[in-house]
Residue, then its C-alpha position, 0 to 999 in steps of 0.5 A: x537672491x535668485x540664483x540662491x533660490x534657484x539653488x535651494x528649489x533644485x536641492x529640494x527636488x534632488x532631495x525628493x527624487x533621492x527619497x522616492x528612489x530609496x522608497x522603491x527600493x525598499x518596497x522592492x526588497x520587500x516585495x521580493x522578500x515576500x515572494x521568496x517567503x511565499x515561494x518558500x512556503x509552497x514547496x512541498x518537498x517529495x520522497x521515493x522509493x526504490x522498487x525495481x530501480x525504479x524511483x516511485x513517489x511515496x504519496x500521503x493522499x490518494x491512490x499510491x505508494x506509502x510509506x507504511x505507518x506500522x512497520x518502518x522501512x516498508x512500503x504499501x500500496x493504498x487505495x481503490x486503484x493504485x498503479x500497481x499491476x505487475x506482469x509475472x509469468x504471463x498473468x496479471x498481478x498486484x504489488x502489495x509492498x516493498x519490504x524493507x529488505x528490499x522483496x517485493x511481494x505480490x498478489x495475483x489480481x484473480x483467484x486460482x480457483x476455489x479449494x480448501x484451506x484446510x480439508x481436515x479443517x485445522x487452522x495451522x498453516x505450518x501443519x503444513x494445511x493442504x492449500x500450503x502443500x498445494x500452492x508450494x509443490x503443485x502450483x508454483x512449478x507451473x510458474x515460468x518466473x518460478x526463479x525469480x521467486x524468493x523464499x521469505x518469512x510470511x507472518x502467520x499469527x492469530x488475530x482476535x476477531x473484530x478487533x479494533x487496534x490495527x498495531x495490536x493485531x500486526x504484532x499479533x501476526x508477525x509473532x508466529x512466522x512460516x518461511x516458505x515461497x507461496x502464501x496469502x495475504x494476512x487480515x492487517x494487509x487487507x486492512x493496509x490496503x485501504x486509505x479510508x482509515x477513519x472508517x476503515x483501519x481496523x478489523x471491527x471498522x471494516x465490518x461496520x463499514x464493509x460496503x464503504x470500505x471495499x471502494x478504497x480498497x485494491x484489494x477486494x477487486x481479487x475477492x471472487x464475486x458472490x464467494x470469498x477470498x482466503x486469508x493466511x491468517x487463523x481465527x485466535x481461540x478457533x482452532x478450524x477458524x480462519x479469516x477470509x474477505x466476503x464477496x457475497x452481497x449483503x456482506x461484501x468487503x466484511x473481514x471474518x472467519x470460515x471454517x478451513x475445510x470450505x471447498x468454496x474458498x478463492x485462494x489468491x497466491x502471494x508471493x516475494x520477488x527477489x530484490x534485485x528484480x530490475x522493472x519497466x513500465x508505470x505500473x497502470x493496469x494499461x502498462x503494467x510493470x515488467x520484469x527485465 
C-alpha cells in the first residue's frame, strides 16, 4: 500500500513538472512571438537616391533629400540647411535636384552681382531678355567646369500672383520651356524648397508667412540682403513683370513681382550638370560635394 502510494505521489509530481515545463514553453514562444512582432513593427524601411554615385537617403522629415511630391522621379532638397553644397569651378554652390533624367541642377550659394533682368523691361526670357544673353555668352565661358555643363529644357511659364495651388502653378510653368545652359530658379522651386508647407507651399502662403517661411528655407540664404533675388519666372497678365524673392526688411522671404529693368536685382546663375558626374564628399558646407 505504501509503495502503491509512493507511486501515486511520484506520477503527481512527474505530472506537475511535465506541465510547468509545457507552461514555459508556451510563454516562451509567446514572449518570442511578441518580440519579433514588436521588432517587426519597428522597421522603418530607407530609400536612396542615386546623385553622382552616390546613394543618399530620401528623408520624410527634416533637412534633406525628398522625393519630390509634384513630379515623379525627381528629387529635392528641403529645409533650412540641408547638406547640399557643392563645389563647381572653385565657387560654392547648392544642389537644388535631381532630375529624373539623371541632371543635376545646381545653384550658386551667392549672387553674381546686381543686373537687369531685362533692360527694355520685357518678361520673355526667350527674347532672348538680356540677363539670358549675359549669363549664356558672357558668364558661363568664365567657368572653368563649363564642360560639365550640360545643355536642359528650363520651365519658364508664367505663374498667377498669389496663387494658392502649388500643382496648378507647376503646370503653369512647365507649359512653356527654354532649353538653354545657364538660368534661375522658377517661383515653384523657391517654394519646394522649403519644408514647412503647412504655412509655407504656396505662393499666397509664403507671402502671408514670409518671415516664418525664410527659416525653413535654404534657398533664401542666396536672397541678397537688403535687395532681392531674380527669378526665371514672368508675372501671368504682366507683360514687364517678373517675380523675384525680397531680401528687404519688412518684406523678407516675400514671393513678388519687379519690373524686368530693375538694375538692383541679384541674379543667381542655375545650372544642369551632366548625369554622369562621379561625387566626393557629404555634401555639408564643411565638406561639400566634389566633382572626380
Amino acid at each position: 500500500m505504501r509503495r502503491k502510494q509512493m507511486k501515486k505521489q511520484r506520477n503527481i509530481v512527474i505530472a506537475s513538472l511535465f506541465s510547468l515545463l509545457l507552461l514555459f514553453t508556451v510563454g516562451y514562444a509567446a514572449f518570442s512571438t511578441t518580440l519579433n512582432i514588436g521588432a517587426k513593427g519597428n522597421i522603418v524601411e530607407k530609400s536612396y537616391a542615386e546623385i553622382g554615385g552616390q546613394d543618399l537617403e530620401v528623408v520624410t522629415t527634416g533637412d534633406g533629400l525628398y522625393a519630390d511630391s509634384y513630379e515623379e522621379g525627381r528629387y529635392i532638397y528641403k529645409g533650412a540647411n540641408p547638406n547640399n553644397y557643392i563645389t563647381f569651378s572653385g565657387e560654392t554652390w547648392r544642389i537644388i535636384s535631381v532630375e529624373n533624367d539623371g541632371s543635376i541642377k545646381i545653384m550658386r550659394s551667392e549672387s553674381i552681382g546686381n543686373r537687369a533682368w531685362d533692360s527694355s523691361n520685357s518678361n520673355n526670357w526667350v527674347r532672348p531678355a538680356d540677363l539670358n544673353t549675359y549669363l549664356n555668352e558672357e558668364y558661363l565661358p568664365t567657368l572653368s567646369d563649363s564642360d560639365k555643363v550640360v545643355s536642359h529644357n528650363f520651365s519658364i511659364g508664367a505663374v498667377t500672383y498669389y496663387n494658392n495651388d502649388l500643382a496648378d502653378q507647376i503646370n503653369d510653368e512647365n507649359g512653356t520651356t527654354w532649353n538653354g545652359e545657364v538660368g534661375l530658379i522658377t517661383a515653384s522651386e523657391y517654394l519646394r524648397a522649403n519644408t514647412n508647407t503647412a504655412q509655407c507651399e504656396t505662393l499666397s502662403l509664403n507671402n502671408s508667412n514670409s518671415e516664418t517661411c525664410l527659416t525653413t528655407n535654404w534657398m533664401y540664404n542666396s536672397v541678397p540682403s537688403g535687395g532681392f533675388m531674380w527669378i526665371i519666372s514672368p508675372n501671368a497678365g504682366y507683360s514687364s513683370n517678373v517675380f523675384t524673392v525680397s531680401g528687404r526688411s519688412g518684406n523678407a522671404g516675400y514671393v513678388y513681382g519687379s519690373s524686368a529693368s530693375y538694375s538692383s536685382g541679384g541674379v543667381v546663375p542655375v545650372l544642369y550638370l551632366s548625369s554622369d558626374i562621379t561625387l566626393s564628399g557629404t555634401g555639408t558646407s564643411e565638406d561639400p560635394y566634389v566633382i572626380s
